[in-house]
Steps between C-alpha positions, in 0.01 A plus 500: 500500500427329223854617313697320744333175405721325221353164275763241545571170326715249652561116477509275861764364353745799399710632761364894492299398833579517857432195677244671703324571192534136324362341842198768511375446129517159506122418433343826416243494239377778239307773660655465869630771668747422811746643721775295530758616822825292555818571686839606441616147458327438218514881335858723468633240844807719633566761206325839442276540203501852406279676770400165656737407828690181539226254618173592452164389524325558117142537424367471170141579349455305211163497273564173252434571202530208310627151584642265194701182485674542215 
């Protein structure tokens, strides 16, 4: 549903990110929508994250947006 969709502003730089997530956005543009899927290893690796095992495989759908450089 639409109330489970959140806008979100981060910097590629900052550290909020999983790895997963910095690799997948590299190179998106305004407008795009992807789905960006990555493994454990570069997500929560070994440790629990709330519901999510030790691990995991993540998939994200992600609408950009906006893209700036500043």
């Amino acid at each position: 549903t639409e109330e489970s969709f959140k806008v979100y502003m981060t910097k590629m730089n900052g550290s909020d990110l999983l790895e997963g997530l910095k690799n997948g956005l590299l190179g998106v543009k305004t407008g795009e929508h992807c789905e960006i899927l990555f493994t454990g290893k570069y997500g929560f690796g070994n440790k629990e994250f709330g519901i999510i095992p030790a691990n995991s495989a993540l998939l994200y759908e992600i609408w950009v947006e906006a893209v700036s450089n500043d």
